[in-house]
C-alpha positions in Angstrom: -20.5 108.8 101.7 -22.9 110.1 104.4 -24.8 113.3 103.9 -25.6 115.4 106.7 -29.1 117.0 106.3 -29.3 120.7 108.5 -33.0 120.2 110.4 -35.2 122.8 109.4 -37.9 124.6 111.5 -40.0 121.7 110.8 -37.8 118.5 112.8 -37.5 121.2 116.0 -39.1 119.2 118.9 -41.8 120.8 120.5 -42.6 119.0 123.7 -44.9 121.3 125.0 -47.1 121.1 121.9 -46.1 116.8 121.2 -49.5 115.2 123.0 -51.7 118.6 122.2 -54.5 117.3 120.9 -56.4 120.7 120.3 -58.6 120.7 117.1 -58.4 117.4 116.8 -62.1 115.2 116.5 -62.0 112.0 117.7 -65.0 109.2 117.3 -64.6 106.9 120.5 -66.6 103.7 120.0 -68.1 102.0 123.4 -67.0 105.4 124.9 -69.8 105.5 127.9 -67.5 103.2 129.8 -64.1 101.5 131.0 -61.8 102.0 128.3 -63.4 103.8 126.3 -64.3 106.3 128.5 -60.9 106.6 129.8 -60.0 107.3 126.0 -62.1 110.0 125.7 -61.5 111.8 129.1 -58.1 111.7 128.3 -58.6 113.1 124.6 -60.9 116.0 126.2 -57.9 117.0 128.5 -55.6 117.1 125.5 -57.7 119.7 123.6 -60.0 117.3 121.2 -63.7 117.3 120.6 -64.7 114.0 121.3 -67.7 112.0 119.8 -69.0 108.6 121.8 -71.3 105.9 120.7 -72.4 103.3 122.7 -75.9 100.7 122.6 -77.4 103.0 125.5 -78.5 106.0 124.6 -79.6 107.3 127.9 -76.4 106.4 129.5 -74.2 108.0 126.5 -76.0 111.2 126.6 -75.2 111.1 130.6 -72.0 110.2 130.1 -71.2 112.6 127.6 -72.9 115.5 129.9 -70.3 114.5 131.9 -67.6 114.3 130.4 -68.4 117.8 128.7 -66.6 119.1 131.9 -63.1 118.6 130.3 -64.3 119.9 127.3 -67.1 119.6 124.2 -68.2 115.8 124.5 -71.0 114.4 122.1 -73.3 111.9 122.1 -74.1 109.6 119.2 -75.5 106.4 120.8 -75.4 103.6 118.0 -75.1 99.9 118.1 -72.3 99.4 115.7 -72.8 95.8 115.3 -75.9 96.2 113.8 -75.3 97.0 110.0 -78.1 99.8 110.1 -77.1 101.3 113.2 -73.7 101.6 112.1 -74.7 103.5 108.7 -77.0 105.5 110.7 -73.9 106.3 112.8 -71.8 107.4 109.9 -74.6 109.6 108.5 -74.9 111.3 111.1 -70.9 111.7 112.3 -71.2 112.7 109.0 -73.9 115.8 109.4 -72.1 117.2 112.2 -68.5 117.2 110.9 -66.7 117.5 107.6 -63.6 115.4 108.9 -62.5 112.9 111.5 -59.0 113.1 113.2 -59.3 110.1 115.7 -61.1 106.7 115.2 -61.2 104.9 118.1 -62.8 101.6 117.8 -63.3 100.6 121.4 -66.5 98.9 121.6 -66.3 95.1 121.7 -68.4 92.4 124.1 -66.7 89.0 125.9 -68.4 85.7 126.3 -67.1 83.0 128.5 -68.8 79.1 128.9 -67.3 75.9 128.7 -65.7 74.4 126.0 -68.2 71.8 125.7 -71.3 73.6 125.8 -69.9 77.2 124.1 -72.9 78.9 122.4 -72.9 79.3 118.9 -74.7 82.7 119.1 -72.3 83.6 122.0 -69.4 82.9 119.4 -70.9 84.8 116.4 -71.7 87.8 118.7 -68.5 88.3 119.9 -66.6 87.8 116.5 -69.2 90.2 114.6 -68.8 93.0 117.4 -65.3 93.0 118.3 -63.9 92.3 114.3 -66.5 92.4 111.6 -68.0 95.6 112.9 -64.8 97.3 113.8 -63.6 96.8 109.9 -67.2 98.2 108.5 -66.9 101.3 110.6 -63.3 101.9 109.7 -64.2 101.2 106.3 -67.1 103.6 105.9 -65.6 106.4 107.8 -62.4 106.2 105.8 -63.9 109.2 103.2 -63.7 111.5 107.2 -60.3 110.4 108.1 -58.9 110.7 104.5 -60.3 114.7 104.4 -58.5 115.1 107.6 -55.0 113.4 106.6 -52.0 114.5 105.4 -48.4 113.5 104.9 -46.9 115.3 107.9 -50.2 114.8 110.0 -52.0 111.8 109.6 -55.8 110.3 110.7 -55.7 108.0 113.2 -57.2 104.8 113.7 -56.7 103.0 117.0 -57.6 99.6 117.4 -58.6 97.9 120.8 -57.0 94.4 121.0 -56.4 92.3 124.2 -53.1 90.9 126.2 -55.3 88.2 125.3 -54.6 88.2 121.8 -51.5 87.9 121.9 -50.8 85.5 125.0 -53.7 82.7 125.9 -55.2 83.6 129.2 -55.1 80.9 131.9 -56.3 83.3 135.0 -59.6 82.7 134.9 -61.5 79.6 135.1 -64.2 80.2 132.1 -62.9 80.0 128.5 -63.3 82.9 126.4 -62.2 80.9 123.0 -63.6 83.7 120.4 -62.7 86.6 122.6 -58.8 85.6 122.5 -59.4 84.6 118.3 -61.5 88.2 118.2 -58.3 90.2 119.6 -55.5 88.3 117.7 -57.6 89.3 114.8 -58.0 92.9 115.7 -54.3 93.0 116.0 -53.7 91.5 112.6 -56.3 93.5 110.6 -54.4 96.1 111.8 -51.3 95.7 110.5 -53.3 95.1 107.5 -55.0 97.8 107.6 -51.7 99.6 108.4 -50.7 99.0 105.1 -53.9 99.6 103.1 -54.7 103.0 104.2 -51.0 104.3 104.7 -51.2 105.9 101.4 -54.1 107.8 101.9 -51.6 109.5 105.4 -53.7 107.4 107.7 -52.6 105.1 110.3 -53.6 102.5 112.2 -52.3 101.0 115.2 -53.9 98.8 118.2 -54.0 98.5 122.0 -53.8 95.6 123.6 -55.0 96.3 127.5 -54.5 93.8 130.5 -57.1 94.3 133.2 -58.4 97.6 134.1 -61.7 98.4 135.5 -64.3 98.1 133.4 -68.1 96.7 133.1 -66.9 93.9 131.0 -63.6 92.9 133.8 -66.1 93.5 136.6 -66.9 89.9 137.6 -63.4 88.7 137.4 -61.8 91.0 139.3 -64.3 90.8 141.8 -63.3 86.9 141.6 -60.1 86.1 140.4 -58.4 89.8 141.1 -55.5 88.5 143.7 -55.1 85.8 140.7 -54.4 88.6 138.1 -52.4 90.8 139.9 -49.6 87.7 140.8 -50.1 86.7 137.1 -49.2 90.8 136.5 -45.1 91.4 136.7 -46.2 94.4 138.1 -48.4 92.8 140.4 -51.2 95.4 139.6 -54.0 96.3 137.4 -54.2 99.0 135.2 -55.0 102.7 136.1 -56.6 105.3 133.9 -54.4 107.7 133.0 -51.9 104.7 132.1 -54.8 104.1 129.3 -55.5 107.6 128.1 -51.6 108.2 127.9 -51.0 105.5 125.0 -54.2 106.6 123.3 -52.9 110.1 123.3 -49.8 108.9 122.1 -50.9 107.6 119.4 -53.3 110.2 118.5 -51.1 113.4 119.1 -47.9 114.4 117.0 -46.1 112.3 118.9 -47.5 109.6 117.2 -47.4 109.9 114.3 -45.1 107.6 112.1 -46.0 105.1 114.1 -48.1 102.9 112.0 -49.1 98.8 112.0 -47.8 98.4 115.8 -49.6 96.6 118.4 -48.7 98.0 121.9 -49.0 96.3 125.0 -50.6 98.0 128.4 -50.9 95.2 130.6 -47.8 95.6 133.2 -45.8 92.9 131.2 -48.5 90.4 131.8 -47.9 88.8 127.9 -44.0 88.3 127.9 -44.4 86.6 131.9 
């Protein structure tokens, strides 16, 4: 027999108030630029207070003085793939606030050479940036996102994967062999992760970008861009506000039973 359940006040939808960030804090990581940047504009336009770290510190205090326009943008410059740095980082997150909505663990390097001559310290950078710091940091800010959780409203952490994770690139000439292994692993830590900190109401999901303009896609477009827009169904790269819209997705009540999924933003480019 099928019960029929009457909604309550509480299942009304609410567009108006679905992607309202307001209140919210959010921690964007490699936020002075490209993505991340785009992340955290679009969080400041949705009513968060946004925190972003990046290796620079000149350029994230600029850039947070910037952004600071759309609303209160701070600077906590760290290198996160330095094990010091990144407790630094956490200290002081840590001072400022007694809780953490948003993790946004953005910051992540490429390295491309031949396969016969790939660096070894090219390899280990890229792996101990893009995965083994991203799971320390989400690790040691866990204590912030579990005071902020709860059942109907839950912490966030959002992952930045790659297309290339999930599909091997063959657009560009130069291999990238540990940034494609990096991403896949972003993407599978967290649907593991997914499933660890569910119980403390947190989440974690990932974003796997195609191109967009960035620092780090700067030379290849500039070289290979009529290359990646045929290899695009869409025949197109990226555009900001196509970036901060998932992010806010994920991040806003909208969101929020969405938990272990990996979402493509990359104009079809990995099912072509």
């Amino acid at each position: 027999m099928t019960h029929y359940v009457t909604p309550d006040a509480h299942d009304t939808i609410n567009v108006a108030s679905l992607f309202n960030l307001t209140g919210k804090i959010a921690l964007v990581t490699g936020g002075s630029r490209g993505i991340g940047k785009m992340i955290a504009e679009g969080y400041l336009q949705a009513g968060a207070t946004v925190y972003i770290s990046s290796r620079k510190a000149a350029v994230c205090d600029q850039v947070a003085t910037e952004l600071s326009a759309a609303g209160p943008c701070h600077s906590l410059p760290a290198d996160v793939a330095d094990d010091n740095d990144r407790a630094r980082l956490v200290a002081e997150l840590g001072e400022r606030t007694d809780r953490l909505d948003i993790l946004v663990n953005n910051a992540g390097a490429a390295w491309g050479a031949d396969y016969s001559d790939f660096p070894a310290s090219g390899f280990r950078k890229v792996l101990e940036l893009n995965v083994t710091a991203l799971f320390f940091l989400t690790r040691d800010l866990t204590p912030l996102l579990a005071t902020a959780a709860s059942p109907d409203d839950p912490a966030r952490v959002i992952n930045i994967g790659s297309m290339d994770g999930i599909k091997v690139p063959t657009v560009l000439e130069t291999g990238t062999f540990p940034y494609s292994a990096s991403k896949a692993a972003v993407h599978h830590m967290t649907r593991t992760l997914a499933v660890e900190l569910a119980p403390r109401d947190i989440t974690v999901n990932a974003i796997a970008p195609g191109f967009f303009e960035s620092k780090m896609t700067e030379a290849s477009l500039e070289r290979y861009r009529d290359n990646i827009e045929q290899n695009c169904p869409l025949g197109r790269i990226g555009r900001p506000e196509e970036m901060a819209g998932v992010a806010i997705y994920l991040a806003s009540r909208a969101g929020a039973y969405t938990n272990g999924a990996v979402i493509p933003v990359d104009g079809g480019t990995c099912v072509a």
